[in-house]
C-alpha positions, 0 to 999 in steps of 0.5 A: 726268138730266143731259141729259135723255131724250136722253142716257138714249137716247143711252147705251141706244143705246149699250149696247143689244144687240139680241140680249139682248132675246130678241123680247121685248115689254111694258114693264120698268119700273126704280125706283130711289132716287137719293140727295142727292148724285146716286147711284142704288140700291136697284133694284126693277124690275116688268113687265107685257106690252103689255095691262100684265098681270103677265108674266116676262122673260127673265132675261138680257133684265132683267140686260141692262136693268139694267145699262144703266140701272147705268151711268147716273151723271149723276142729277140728285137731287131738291130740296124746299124748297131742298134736295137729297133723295132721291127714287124714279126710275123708267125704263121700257123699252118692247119689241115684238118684241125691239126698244126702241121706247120709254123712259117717262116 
């Protein structure tokens, strides 16, 4: 992403309502493609509590995330051999308690 992790936090943070977490804890992972001229679609999003068993969220919770991660538009598209391709991505947030105390990788 350009900018790095800093500025996903930076952006999260910015969006980020606490309240739309609902105390949730575990880990929502999104994965998504971003395209060869940097666009980002096609988002598939899996999530598990803490011990990484299959678990639901709240919806709100997951919409809340995604949009988030939506708005996002400074991706980066992979490049092999020279070229410009697309490629899966993957953000994962990681709750405890209601609050994000952490985005992988």
């Amino acid at each position: 992403y350009q900018g790095g992790k800093k500025k996903i936090w930076d952006i999260t943070n910015r969006q980020l309502e606490e309240q739309k977490l609902f105390n949730e804890s575990g880990y929502l992972t999104f994965r998504f493609i971003v395209n060869c001229n940097g666009q980002s679609g096609k988002y598939i999003t899996e999530q598990a509590d803490l011990d990484f068993q299959r678990k639901e969220f709240n919806i709100e919770t997951v919409n809340h995330l995604y949009e988030i991660v939506r708005l996002m538009d400074e991706w980066i598209p992979a490049i092999v051999n020279g070229k410009k391709v697309d490629a899966y991505f993957y953000l994962t947030f990681k709750l405890k308690d209601g609050k994000l105390i952490e985005i992988l990788p």
